[in-house]
C-alpha positions as CSV (number, residue, x, y, z in Angstrom):
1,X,53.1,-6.3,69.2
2,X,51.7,-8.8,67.9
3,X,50.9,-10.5,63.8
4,X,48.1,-11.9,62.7
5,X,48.2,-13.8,59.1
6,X,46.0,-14.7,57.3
7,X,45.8,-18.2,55.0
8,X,45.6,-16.4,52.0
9,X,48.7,-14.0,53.3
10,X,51.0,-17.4,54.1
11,X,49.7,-19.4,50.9
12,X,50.7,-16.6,48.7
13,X,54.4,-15.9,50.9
14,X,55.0,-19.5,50.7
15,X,54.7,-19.5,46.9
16,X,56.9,-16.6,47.0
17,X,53.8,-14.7,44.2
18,X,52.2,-11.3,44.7
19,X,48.9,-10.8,43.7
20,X,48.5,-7.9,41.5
21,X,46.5,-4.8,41.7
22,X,42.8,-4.7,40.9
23,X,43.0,-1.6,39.4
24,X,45.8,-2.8,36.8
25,X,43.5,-5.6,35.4
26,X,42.6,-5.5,32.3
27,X,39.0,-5.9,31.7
28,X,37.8,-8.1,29.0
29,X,37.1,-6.5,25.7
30,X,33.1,-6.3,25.5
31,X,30.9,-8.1,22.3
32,X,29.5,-4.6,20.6
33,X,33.2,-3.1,21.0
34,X,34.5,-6.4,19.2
35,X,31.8,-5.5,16.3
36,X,32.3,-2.1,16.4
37,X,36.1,-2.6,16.0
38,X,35.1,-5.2,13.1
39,X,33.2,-3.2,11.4
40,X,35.7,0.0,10.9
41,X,38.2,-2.5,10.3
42,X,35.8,-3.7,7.3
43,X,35.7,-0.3,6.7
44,X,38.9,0.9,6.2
45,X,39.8,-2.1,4.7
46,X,37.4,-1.8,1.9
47,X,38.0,1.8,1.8
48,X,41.8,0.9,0.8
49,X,40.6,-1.6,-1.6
50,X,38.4,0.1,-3.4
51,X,41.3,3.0,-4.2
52,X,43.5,0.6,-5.5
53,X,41.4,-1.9,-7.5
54,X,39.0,1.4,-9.4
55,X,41.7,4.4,-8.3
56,X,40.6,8.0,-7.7
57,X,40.0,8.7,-11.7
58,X,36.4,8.9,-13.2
59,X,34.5,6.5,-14.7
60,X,32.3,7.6,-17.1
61,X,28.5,5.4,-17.1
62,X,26.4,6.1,-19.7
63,X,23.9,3.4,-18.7
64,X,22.5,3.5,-15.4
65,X,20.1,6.1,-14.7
66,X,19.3,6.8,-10.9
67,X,16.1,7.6,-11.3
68,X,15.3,4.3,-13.2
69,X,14.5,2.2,-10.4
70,X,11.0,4.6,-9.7
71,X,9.8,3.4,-13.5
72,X,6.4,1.5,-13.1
73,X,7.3,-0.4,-15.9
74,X,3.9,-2.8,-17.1
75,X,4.9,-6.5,-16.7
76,X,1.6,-7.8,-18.5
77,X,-2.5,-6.8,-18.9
78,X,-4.7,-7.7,-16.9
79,X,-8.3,-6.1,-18.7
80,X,-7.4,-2.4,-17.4
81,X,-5.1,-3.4,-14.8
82,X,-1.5,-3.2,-15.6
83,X,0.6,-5.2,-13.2
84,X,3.4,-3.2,-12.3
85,X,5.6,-3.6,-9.4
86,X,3.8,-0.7,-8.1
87,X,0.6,-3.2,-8.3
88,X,2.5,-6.3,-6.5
89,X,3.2,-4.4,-3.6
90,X,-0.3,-2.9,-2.9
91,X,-1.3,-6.9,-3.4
92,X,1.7,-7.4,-0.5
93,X,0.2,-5.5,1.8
94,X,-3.3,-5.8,1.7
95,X,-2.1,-9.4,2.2
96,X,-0.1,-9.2,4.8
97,X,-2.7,-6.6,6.5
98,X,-5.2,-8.9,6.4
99,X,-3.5,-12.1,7.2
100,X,-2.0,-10.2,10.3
101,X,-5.5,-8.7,11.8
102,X,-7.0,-12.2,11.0
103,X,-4.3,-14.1,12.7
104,X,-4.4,-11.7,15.5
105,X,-8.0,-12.3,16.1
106,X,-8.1,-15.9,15.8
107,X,-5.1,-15.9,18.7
108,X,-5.7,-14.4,20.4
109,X,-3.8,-15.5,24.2
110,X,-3.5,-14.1,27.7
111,X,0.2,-13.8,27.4
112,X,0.4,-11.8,23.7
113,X,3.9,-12.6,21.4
114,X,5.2,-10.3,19.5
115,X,2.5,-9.4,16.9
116,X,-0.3,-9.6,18.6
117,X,1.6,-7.5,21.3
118,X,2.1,-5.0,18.2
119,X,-1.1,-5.2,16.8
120,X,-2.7,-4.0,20.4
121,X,-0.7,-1.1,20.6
122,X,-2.0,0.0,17.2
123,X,-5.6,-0.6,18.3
124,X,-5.2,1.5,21.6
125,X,-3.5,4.3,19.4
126,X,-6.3,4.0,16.8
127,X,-8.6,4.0,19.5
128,X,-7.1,6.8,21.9
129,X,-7.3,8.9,17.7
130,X,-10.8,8.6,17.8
131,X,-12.4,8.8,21.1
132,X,-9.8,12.1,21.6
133,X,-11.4,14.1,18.2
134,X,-15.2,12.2,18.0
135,X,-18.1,11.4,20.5
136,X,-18.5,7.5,21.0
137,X,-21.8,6.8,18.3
138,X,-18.9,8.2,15.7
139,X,-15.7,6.4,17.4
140,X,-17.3,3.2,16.5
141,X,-18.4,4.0,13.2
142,X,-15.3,5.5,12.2
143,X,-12.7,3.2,13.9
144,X,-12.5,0.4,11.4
145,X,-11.8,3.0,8.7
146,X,-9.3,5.0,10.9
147,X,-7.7,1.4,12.1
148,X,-7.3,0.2,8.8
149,X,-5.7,3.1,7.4
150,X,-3.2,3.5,10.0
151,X,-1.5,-0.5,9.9
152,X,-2.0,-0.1,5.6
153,X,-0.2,2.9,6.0
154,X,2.4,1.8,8.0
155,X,2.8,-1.8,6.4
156,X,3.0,0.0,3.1
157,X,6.3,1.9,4.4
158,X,7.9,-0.5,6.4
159,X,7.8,-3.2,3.2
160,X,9.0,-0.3,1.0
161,X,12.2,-1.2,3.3
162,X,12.5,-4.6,2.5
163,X,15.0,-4.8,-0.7
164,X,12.8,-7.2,-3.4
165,X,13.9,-8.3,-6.7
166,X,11.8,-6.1,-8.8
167,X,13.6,-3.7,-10.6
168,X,13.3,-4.9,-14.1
169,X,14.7,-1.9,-15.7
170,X,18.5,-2.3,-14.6
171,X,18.8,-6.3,-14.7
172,X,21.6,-8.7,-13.4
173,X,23.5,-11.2,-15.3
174,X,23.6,-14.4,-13.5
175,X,25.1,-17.4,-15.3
176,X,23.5,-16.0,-18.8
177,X,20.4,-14.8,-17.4
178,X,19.5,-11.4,-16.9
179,X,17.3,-11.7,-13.6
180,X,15.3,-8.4,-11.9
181,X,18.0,-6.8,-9.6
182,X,17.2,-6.3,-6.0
183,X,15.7,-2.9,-4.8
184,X,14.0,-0.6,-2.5
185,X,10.5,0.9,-3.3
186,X,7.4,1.5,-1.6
187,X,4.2,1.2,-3.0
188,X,3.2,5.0,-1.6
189,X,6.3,6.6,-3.6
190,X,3.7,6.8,-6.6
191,X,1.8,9.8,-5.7
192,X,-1.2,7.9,-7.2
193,X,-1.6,5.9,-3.6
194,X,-1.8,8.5,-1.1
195,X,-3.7,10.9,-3.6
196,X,-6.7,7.9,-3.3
197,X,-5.6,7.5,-0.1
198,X,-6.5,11.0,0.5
199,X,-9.1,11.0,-2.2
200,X,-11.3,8.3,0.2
201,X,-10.7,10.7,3.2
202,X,-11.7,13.4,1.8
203,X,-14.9,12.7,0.0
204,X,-15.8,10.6,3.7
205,X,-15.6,13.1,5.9
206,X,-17.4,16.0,3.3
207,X,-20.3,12.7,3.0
208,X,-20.1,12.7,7.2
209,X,-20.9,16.7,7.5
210,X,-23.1,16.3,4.9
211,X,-25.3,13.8,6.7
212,X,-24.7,15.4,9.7
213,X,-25.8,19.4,9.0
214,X,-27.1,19.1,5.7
215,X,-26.0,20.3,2.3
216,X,-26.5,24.0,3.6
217,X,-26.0,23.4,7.4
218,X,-22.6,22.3,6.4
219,X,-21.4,24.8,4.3
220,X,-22.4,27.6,7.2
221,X,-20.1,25.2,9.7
222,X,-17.2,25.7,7.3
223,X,-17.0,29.6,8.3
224,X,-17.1,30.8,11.8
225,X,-20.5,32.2,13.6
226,X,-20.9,36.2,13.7
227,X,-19.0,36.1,10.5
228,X,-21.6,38.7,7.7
229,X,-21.8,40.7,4.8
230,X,-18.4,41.6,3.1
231,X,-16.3,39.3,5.3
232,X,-18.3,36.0,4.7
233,X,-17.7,36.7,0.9
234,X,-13.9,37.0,1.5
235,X,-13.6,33.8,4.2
236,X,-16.3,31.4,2.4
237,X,-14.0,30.7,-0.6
238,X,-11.2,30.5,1.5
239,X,-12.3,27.7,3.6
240,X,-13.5,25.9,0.7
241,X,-9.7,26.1,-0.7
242,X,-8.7,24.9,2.2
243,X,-10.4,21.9,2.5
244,X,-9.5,20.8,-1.2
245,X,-5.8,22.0,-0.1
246,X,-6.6,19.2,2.6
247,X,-6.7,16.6,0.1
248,X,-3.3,17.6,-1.7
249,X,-1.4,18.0,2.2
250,X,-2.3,14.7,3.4
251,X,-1.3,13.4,0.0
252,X,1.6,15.0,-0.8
253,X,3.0,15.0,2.9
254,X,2.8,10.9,2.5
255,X,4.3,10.8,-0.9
256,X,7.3,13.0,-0.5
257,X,8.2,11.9,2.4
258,X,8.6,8.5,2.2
259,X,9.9,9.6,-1.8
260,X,12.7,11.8,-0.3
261,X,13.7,8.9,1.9
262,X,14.2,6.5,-0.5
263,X,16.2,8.8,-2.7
264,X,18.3,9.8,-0.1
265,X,19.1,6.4,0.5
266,X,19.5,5.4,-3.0
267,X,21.9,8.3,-3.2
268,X,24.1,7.6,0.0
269,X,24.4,3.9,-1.4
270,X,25.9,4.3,-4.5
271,X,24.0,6.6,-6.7
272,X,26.3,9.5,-5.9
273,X,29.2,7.5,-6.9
274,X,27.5,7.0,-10.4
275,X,27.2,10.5,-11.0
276,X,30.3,11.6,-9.8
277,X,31.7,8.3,-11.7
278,X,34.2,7.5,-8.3
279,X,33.7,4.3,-7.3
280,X,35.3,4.5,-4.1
281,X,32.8,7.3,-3.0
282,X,29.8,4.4,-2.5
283,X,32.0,2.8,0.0
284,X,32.4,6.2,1.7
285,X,29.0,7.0,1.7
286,X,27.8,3.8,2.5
287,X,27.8,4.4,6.7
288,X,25.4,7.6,5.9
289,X,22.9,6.0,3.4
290,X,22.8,2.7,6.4
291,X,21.9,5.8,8.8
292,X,19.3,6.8,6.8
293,X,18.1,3.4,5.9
294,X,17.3,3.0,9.9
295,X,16.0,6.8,10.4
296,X,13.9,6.1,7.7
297,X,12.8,2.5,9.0
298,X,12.3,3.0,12.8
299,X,11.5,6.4,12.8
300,X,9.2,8.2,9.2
301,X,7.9,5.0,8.7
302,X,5.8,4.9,11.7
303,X,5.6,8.1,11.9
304,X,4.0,9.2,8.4
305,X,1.4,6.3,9.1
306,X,0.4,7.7,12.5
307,X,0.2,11.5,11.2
308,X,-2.1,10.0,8.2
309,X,-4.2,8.3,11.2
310,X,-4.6,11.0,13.1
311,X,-5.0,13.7,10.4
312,X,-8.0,11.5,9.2
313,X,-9.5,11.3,12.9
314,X,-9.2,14.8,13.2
315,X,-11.3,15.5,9.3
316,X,-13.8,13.3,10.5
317,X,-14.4,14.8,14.0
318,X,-14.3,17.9,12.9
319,X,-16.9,18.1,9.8
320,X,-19.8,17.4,12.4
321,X,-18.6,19.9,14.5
322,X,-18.9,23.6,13.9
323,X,-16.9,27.0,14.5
């Protein structure tokens, strides 16, 4: 019989060690678990804190209201303007819309960055909307409008995400001076936006049939063929409704959503706590109202601006078509 060792077998015999199992090694604690672990330490901590420094009695406020922070309150006249914070984002975004198509355009490179990556995708959506509901004379008439719409839209919710000091209603006192605190509002939270959002929409795609049929030729589209005599005085007024309940859908759907959001996540933050007067419930909250903060963000942000897109695509294609 004969034994065959190995250098690594003598080195570790002569130094009289054993090398330990693989499978008893511990592996090294990973980056997102030491953050995770951080966080719910943070947590907990602040949790514990927040008991002992407030405690678990009430507190009674009688001077925040949570529904303040929606005021448009009128910072000064311009003629019939009145500049509002309601006003300075709409000038935001129309800003930042135009400076990012413009930039775009002028930058156009081979290998796209970020934004211009970004801005494609929302010109093959906005293009894929209207070749899939219009023929191709009326995809390029109608694709500026439908392109525009659909970044506004979506610029409008993402900066209602972006915390601004413009809450001039519930001020902070910083060193003597009371100074706008910091909050959350999107422009589109007014129903006043989306209503002339919809408003333009609307009285473009009635202006499109119109051309298209004519004044009477489009009012016999609105009801299906074959349709006479007692049945066309029943459906006739009906399909009128709905096309005015057209204008209140798409802009009612924008407004509450992106209104219920932003409540919810007021609400998750802190306001609960006011209500119930418990300090320590903000901090319990607080994980849920950072949920919905990022649902909201990623996910109805995007989302509301693309069913606005589409909903407008589908208006216009469909008042030079017929039943």
């Amino acid at each position: 019989m004969t034994l065959v060792t190995t250098e690594k077998e003598l080195s570790v015999e002569g130094s009289g060690e054993t090398s330990p199992p693989t499978s008893r090694r511990r592996k090294p604690m990973s980056r997102r678990r030491k953050i995770a672990y951080g966080i719910a330490l943070v947590y907990v901590v602040g949790l514990v804190v927040f008991g002992l420094v407030f405690g678990l009695h009430e507190h009674q406020n009688n001077q925040f209201n949570i529904v303040s922070p929606f005021h448009l309150v009128t910072w000064f006249q311009v003629g019939p303007i009145a500049f509002n914070k309601g006003v300075l984002y709409l000038l935001i975004t129309a800003v930042l819309t135009i400076g990012v198509l413009v930039f775009v355009a002028r930058r156009m490179t081979m290998r796209p960055n970020r934004v211009q990556t970004a801005v494609e995708w929302l010109y093959d959506v906005s293009t894929r909307l209207t070749h899939d509901n219009m023929d191709e004379k009326m995809s390029r008439k109608w694709f500026p409008l439908v392109f525009t719409v659909f970044v506004f839209v979506l610029i409008t919710n993402l900066l209602g995400y972006l915390p601004l000091p413009v809450n001039t209603v519930d001020k902070i006192n910083v060193a003597g001076a009371h100074l706008p605190s910091f909050q959350i509002y999107a422009a589109d939270t007014n129903v006043a936006l989306p209503l002339v959002l919809a408003l333009g929409v609307f009285i473009a795609y009635n202006v499109e049939g119109i051309r298209h049929h004519g004044f009477r030729g489009y009012l016999k589209s609105l009801v299906p063929s074959g349709v006479a005599g007692g049945m066309l005085l029943f459906l006739f007024p009906l399909e009128i409704l709905s096309h005015f309940l057209r204008l209140l859908s798409l802009a009612i759907r924008l407004w509450a959503n992106l209104l219920a959001g932003h409540l919810l996540i007021d609400f998750m933050a802190g306001d609960m706590a006011v209500l119930l007067g418990l300090p320590v419930v903000a901090w319990f909250t607080l994980p849920i109202g950072v949920a919905i903060f990022l649902f909201e963000c990623v996910l109805i942000a995007g989302l509301q601006a693309f069913i606005f897109a589409i909903l407008t695509s589908i208006y216009l294609g469909g008042a030079v078509g017929s039943h």
